[in-house]
C-alpha positions as CSV (number, residue, x, y, z in Angstrom):
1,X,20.5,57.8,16.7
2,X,17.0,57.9,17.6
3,X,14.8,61.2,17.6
4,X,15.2,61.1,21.2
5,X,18.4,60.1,22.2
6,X,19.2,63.2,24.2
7,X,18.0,65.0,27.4
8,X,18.2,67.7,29.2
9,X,17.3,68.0,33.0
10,X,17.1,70.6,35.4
11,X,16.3,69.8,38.8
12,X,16.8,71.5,42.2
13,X,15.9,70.0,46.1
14,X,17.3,70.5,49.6
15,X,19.5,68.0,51.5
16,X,18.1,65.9,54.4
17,X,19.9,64.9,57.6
18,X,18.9,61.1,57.4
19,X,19.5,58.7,55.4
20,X,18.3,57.6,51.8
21,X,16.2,55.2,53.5
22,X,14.6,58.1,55.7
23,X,14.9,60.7,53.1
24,X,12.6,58.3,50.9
25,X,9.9,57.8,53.6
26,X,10.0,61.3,54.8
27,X,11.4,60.4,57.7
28,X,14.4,62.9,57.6
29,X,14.0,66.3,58.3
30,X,15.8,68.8,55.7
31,X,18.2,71.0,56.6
32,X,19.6,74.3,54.9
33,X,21.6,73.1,51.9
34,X,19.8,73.9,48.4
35,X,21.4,72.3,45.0
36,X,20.4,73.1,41.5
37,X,21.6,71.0,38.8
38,X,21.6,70.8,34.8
39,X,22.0,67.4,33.6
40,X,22.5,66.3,29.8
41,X,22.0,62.6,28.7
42,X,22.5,60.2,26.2
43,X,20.8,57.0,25.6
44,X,23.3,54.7,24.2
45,X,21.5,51.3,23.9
46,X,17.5,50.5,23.9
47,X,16.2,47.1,24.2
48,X,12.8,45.1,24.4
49,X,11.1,47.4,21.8
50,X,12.8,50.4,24.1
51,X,11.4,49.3,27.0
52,X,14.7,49.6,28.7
53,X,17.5,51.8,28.3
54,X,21.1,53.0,29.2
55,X,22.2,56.2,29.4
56,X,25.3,58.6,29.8
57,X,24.7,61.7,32.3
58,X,26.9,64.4,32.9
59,X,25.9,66.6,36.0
60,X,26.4,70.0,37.4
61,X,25.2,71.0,40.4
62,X,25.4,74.6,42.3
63,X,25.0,74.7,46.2
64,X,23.7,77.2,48.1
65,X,22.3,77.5,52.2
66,X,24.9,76.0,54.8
67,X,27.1,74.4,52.1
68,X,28.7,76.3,48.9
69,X,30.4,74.2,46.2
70,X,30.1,73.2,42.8
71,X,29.5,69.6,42.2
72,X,30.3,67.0,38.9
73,X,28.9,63.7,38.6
74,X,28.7,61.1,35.5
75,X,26.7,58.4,36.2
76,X,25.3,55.7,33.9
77,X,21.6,55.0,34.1
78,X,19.2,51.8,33.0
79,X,16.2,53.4,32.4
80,X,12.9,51.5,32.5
81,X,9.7,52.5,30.1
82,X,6.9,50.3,29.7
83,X,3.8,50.5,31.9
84,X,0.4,50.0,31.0
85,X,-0.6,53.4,31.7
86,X,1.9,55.1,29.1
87,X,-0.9,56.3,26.9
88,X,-2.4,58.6,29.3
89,X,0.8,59.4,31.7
90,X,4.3,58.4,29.7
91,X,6.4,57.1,32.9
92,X,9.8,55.7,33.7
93,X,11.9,54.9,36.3
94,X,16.1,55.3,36.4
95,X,19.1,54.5,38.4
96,X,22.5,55.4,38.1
97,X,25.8,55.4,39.4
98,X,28.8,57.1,39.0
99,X,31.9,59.1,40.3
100,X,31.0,62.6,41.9
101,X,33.7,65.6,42.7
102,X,32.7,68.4,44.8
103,X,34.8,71.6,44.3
104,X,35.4,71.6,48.2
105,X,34.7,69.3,50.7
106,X,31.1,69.7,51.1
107,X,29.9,71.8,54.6
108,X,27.1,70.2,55.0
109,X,28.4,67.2,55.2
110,X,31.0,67.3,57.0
111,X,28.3,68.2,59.5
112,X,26.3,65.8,59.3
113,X,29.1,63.1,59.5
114,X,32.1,64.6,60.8
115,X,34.1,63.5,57.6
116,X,33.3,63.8,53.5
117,X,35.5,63.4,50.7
118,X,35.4,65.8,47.3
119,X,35.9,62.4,45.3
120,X,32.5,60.3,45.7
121,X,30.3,58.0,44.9
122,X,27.1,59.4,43.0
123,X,23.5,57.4,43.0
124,X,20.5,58.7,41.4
125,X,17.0,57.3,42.0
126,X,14.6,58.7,39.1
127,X,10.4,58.9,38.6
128,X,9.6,60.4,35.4
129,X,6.1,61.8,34.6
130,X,5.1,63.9,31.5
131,X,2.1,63.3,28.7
132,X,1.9,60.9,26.4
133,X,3.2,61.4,23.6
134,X,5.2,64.5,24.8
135,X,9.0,65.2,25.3
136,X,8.5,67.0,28.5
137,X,8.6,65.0,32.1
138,X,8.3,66.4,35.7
139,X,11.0,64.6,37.4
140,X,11.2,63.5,41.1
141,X,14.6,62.3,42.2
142,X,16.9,61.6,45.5
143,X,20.8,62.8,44.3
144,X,22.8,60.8,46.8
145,X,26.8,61.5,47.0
146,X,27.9,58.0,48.8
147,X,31.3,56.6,50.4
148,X,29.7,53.5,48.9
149,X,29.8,51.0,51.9
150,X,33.2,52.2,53.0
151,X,34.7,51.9,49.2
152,X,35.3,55.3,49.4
153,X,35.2,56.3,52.9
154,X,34.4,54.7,56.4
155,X,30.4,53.3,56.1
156,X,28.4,56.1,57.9
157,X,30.8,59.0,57.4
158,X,30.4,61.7,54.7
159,X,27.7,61.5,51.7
160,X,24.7,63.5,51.2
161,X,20.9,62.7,50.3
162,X,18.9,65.2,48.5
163,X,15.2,65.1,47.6
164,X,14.7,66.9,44.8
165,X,11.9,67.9,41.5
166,X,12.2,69.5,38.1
167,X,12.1,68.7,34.4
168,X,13.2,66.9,31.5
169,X,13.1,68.0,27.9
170,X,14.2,64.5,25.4
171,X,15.1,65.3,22.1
C-alpha cells in the first residue's frame, strides 16, 4: 500500500429542492435540511503513473433541520489526478456510486416528492483542492441519494441533492 492510500473526509451542506442539474447551476433554492458526514476511503488500484484511481468509501451522515436520520452509503469512486496546474494547486475530480440506507424514510424528501425509500441509490460528484505537495484538500461536493431512473423507485419520486464543502486529510 502506498503512503497515501487512505482518507478521511468531513463534509457538511444543506439539501436543495431541485434537481442535481439545478442544484449544480444554482438554480435550486435550499431548503432546511443540514447533513454532516465522515467518510473513510481506500484507494484500491492507481493507474497511468496514479493519474487515475479507484476507491472504497464508507459514509455516515447525521441530518438535522426538517429531516432527522442517520444515513450509510458505500460507494466506489474513479478518481482523476493529473492537471497541469498540480504543482501550485494539487486537484482532482471523483464520482461514485453506491447503495445508501437512511435510518427512516427521509422527511425531507418525502416532501419534496411525495415518496422516498430508506434503501437508495448514492451518487457523489467530487472537486478536490489543497496545496501541492500537501495531504489536506478543501472538498466541494453534491451527495445525491437517487431512485436511479426508476431502478429503485418511480423516476421523479424520492432522492435528495445536497450541495455541500469540507475537508480531506490522505494518509
Amino acid at each position: 500500500m502506498a503512503a497515501d492510500d487512505f482518507a478521511v473526509t468531513v463534509y457538511g451542506g444543506q439539501m436543495t429542492d431541485g434537481d442535481f442539474g439545478f442544484a449544480l447551476t444554482g438554480q435550486a433554492d435550499y431548503i432546511d435540511a443540514y447533513v454532516v458526514v465522515g467518510a473513510l476511503s481506500w484507494t484500491f488500484a492507481r493507474f497511468f503513473e496514479d493519474a487515475l484511481s479507484f476507491e472504497l468509501e464508507g459514509q455516515v451522515g447525521k441530518w438535522f433541520g426538517d429531516q432527522h436520520n442517520l444515513e450509510f452509503n458505500l460507494p466506489v469512486a474513479i478518481r482523476w489526478s493529473k492537471f497541469p496546474w498540480n504543482n501550485y494547486v494539487s486537484t482532482s475530480l471523483a464520482y461514485g456510486i453506491g447503495p445508501s440506507y437512511a435510518s427512516k424514510e427521509p422527511k425531507a424528501e418525502i416532501e419534496e416528492h411525495d415518496s422516498t425509500k430508506k434503501f437508495l441509490v448514492y451518487w457523489f460528484g467530487e472537486l478536490a483542492l489543497g496545496p501541492s505537495g500537501s495531504n489536506w484538500a478543501c472538498v466541494l461536493r453534491i451527495h445525491h441519494r437517487s431512485g436511479a431512473f426508476g431502478l429503485v423507485l418511480d423516476r421523479g419520486v424520492g432522492g435528495s441533492n445536497t450541495l455541500a464543502i469540507g475537508l480531506k486529510y490522505r494518509f
